[in-house]
C-alpha positions as CSV (number, residue, x, y, z in Angstrom):
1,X,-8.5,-12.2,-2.6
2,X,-5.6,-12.5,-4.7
3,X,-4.1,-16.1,-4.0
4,X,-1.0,-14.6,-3.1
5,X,-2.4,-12.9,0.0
6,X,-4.8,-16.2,0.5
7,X,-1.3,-18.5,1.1
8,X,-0.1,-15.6,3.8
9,X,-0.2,-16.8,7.5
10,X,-3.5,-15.7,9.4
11,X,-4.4,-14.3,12.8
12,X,-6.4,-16.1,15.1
13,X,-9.8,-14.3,13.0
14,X,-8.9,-15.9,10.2
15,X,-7.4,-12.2,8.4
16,X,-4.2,-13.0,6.0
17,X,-1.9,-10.9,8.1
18,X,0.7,-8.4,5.5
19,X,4.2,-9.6,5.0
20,X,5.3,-6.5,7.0
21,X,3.4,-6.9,10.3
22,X,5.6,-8.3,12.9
23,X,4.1,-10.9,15.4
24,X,3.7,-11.0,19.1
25,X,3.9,-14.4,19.9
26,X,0.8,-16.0,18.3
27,X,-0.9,-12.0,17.7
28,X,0.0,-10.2,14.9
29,X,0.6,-6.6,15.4
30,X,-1.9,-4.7,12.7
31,X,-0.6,-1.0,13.4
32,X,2.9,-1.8,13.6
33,X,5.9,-2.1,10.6
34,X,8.6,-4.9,11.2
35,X,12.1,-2.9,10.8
36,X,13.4,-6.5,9.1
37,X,10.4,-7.7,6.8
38,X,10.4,-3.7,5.6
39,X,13.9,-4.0,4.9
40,X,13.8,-7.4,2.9
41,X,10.8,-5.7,0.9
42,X,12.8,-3.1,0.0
43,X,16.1,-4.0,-0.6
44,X,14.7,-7.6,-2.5
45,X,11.6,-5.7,-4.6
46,X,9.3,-7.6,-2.7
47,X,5.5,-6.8,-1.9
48,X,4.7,-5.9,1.3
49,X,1.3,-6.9,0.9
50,X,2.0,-10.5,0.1
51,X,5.4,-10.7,0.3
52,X,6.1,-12.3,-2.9
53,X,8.6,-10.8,-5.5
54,X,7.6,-7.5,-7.7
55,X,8.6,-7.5,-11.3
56,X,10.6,-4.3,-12.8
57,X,8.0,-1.5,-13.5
58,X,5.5,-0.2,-11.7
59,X,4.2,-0.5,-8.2
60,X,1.5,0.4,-6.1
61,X,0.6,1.9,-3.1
62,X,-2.6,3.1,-0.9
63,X,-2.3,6.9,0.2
64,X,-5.0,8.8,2.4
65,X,-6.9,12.1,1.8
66,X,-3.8,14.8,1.8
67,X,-1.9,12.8,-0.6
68,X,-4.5,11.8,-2.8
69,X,-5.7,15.5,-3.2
70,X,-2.1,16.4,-3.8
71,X,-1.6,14.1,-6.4
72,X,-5.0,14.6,-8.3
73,X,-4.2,18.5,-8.5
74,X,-1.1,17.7,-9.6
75,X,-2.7,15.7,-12.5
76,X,-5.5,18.3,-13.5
77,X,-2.5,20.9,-13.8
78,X,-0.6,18.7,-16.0
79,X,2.4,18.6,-13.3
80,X,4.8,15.8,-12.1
81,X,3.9,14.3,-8.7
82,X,6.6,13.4,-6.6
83,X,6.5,12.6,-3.1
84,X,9.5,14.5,-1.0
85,X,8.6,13.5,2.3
86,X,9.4,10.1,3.2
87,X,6.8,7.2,4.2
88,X,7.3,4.4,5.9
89,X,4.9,2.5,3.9
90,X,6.3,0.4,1.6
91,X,4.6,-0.7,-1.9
92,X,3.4,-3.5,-3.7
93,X,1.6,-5.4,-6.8
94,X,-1.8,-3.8,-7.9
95,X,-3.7,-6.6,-6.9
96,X,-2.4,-6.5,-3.8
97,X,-2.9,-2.8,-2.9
98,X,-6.7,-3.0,-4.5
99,X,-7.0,-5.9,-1.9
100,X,-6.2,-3.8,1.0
101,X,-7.8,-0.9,-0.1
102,X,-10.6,-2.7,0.6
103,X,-9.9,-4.6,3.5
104,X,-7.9,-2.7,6.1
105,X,-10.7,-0.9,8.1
106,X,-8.8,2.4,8.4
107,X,-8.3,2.5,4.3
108,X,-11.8,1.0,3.3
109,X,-14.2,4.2,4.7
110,X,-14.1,7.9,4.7
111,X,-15.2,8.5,8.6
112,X,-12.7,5.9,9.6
113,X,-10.4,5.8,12.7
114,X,-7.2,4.3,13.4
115,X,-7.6,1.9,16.3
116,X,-4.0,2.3,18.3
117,X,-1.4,4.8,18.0
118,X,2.5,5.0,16.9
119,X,4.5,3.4,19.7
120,X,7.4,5.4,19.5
121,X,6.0,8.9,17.4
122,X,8.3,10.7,15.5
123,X,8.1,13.2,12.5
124,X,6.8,10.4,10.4
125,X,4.5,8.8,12.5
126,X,3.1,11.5,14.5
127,X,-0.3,11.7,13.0
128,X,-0.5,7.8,13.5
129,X,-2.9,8.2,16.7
130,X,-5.7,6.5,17.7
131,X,-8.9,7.6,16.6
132,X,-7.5,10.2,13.4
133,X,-9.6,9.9,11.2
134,X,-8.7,8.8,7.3
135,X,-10.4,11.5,5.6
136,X,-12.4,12.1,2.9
137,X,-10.9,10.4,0.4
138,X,-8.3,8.0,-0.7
139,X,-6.4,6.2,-3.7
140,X,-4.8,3.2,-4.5
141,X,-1.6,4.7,-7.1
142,X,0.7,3.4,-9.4
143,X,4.7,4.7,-9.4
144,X,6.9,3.5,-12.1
145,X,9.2,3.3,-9.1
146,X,10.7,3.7,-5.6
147,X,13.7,4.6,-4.0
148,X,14.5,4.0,-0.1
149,X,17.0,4.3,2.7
150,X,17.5,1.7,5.5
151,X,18.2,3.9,8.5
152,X,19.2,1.6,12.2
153,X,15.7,2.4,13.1
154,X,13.3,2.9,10.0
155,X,13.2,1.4,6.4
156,X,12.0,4.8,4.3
157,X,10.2,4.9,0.9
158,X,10.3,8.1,-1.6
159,X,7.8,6.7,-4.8
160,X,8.9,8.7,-8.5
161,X,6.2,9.3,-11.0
162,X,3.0,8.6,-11.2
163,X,1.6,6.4,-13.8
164,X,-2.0,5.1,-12.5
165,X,-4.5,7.5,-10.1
166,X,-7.5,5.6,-8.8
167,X,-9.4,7.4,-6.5
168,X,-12.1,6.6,-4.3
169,X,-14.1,7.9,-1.2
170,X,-15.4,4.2,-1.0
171,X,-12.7,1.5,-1.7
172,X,-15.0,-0.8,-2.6
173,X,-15.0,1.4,-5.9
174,X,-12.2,-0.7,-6.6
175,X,-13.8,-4.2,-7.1
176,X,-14.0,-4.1,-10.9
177,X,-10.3,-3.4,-10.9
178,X,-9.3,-6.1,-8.2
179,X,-11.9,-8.9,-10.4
180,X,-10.2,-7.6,-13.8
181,X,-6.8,-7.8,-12.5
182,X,-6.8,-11.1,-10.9
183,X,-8.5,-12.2,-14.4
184,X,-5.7,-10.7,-16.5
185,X,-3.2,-12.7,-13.9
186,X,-4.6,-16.3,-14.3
187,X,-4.9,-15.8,-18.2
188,X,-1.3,-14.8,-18.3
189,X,-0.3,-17.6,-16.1
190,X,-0.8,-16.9,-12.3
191,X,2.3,-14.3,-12.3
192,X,2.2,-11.0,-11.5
193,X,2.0,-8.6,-14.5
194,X,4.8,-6.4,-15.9
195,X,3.1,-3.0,-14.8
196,X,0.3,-1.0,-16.1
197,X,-0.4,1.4,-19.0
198,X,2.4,4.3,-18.3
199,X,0.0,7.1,-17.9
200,X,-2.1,8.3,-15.2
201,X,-5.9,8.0,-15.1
């Protein structure tokens, strides 16, 4: 666990609860996005994982089966990637996003299932019902940026080029990267890392 997701408040489990998940009373709310905490992450460059600020560079984020197939045959062509449609997921540091990848049940497995739906659906979040199902595979991917728009209602993410592909069907795939990463952190210090190699792999 990267110690910046260790210090992050916990639910009543014991599970570091993201920087974006909004609380009801002493619950926090898993399959919902805080309108305010997305915001902060966005316009302050912070991770909305743990929360804590993101260098200049690149940054990370965990996409499902349609976007990972996208962006892989995008790759084998030799093409740009660029993500037109909106999400409202926002990014984060590697370690961070490897970490998740592994640990949020709906990420982590193939023949998993979200466990509640969007409150309020929408063109966005339409497909965010309970029980869909991730897919067949996933990917933790690096963007040498973001852009976003802080609309009344949502906080929106657009992510520009990609410079790191790691796919998996299994995120625990992923643990030599998480163990390598969090080595390369403490022998540079304990900060986070100024980005990646700038080419996809």
């Amino acid at each position: 666990m990267p110690p910046t997701v260790q210090a992050r408040p916990r639910d009543p489990r014991g599970y570091p609860v993201p920087a974006i998940t909004p609380w009801e009373g002493d619950e926090p709310q898993f399959a919902l996005t805080d309108h305010g905490r997305s915001a902060d992450c966005a316009l302050k460059r912070l991770c909305s994982v743990c929360g804590g600020p993101m260098p200049r560079g690149p940054v990370w984020r965990v996409v499902g089966a349609a976007e990972s197939a996208a962006i892989a045959q995008a790759l084998a062509a030799g093409l740009p990637y660029r993500n037109l449609t909106p999400t409202l997921e926002g990014p984060g540091h590697r370690a961070c996003m490897l970490y998740a990848s592994m640990v949020c049940p709906y990420l982590a497995r193939p023949n998993a299932r979200r466990g509640s739906s969007a409150e309020q659906p929408d063109e966005l979040t339409a497909h965010v019902q309970r029980g869909a199902v991730r897919g067949s595979s996933g990917a933790v991917v690096g963007f040498a940026d973001y852009e976003y728009a802080v609309t009344p209602a949502q906080v929106l993410f657009r992510f520009l080029d990609v410079v790191e592909f790691l796919p998996h069907q299994e995120s625990d795939a992923h643990i030599d990267e998480l163990r390598a990463e969090l080595e390369a952190r403490t022998a540079s210090g304990g900060g986070e890392r100024d980005g990646r190699p700038g080419q996809a792999r």
